[in-house]
N, C-alpha and C positions, 0 to 999 in steps of 0.2 A: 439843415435840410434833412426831411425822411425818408428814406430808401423803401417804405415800405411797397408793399407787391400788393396791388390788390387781385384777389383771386375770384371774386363776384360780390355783386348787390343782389338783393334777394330781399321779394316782399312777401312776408307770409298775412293769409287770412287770421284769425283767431281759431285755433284749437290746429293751425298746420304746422308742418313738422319737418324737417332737414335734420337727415343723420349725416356725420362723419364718420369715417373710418381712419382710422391709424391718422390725426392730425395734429401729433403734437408740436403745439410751439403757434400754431394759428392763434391770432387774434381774433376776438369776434367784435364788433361794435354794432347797438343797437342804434337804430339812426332814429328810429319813431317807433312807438308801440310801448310794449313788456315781451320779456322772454326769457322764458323758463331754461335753464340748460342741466343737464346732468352726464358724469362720464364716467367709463367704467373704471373701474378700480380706487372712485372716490364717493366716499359717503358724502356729501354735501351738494346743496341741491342751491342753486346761485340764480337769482331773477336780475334781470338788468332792465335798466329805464333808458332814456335816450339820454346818449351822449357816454352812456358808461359802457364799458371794455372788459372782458376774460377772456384771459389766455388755456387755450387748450395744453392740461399737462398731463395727460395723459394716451399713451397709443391705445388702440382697441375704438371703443363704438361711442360715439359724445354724440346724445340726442338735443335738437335746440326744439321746444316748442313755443308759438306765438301765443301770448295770454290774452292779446287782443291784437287784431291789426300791425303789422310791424314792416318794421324795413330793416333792414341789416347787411354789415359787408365782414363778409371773411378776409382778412390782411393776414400774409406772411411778411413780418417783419423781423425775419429771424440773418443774423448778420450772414453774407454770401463766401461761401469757402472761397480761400485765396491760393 
């Protein structure tokens, strides 16, 4: 069974844009579309298709943008302090 928390669904246009702040450990999954993501303090620049997942590992600013039409759900699936 998954514990995960979903934290929202969110559909972006093409060329639209959701930043983060300080979110590390968030999941992202694209549900439909392309999506571009980049975060601070990491060179590498990650496109996701549907059905595929990156993890936020970085705190500071992670921009997602839509490369076409998208839907996406941010999950913390980070285990719950006991």
């Amino acid at each position: 069974m998954r514990n995960d928390l979903m934290l929202s669904t969110e559909v972006l246009p093409r060329g639209g844009m959701r930043r983060i702040t300080d979110g590390r450990g968030l999941l992202l999954l694209c549900l439909d579309g392309r999506l571009w993501l980049t975060q601070e303090g990491d060179a590498r620049d990650i496109v996701l298709e549907p059905d595929q997942t990156a993890r936020v590992e970085h705190d500071g600013l992670t921009i997602v943008q839509a490369l076409r039409d998208a839907r996406l759900q941010l999950l913390d699936d980070t285990p719950a302090a006991s």
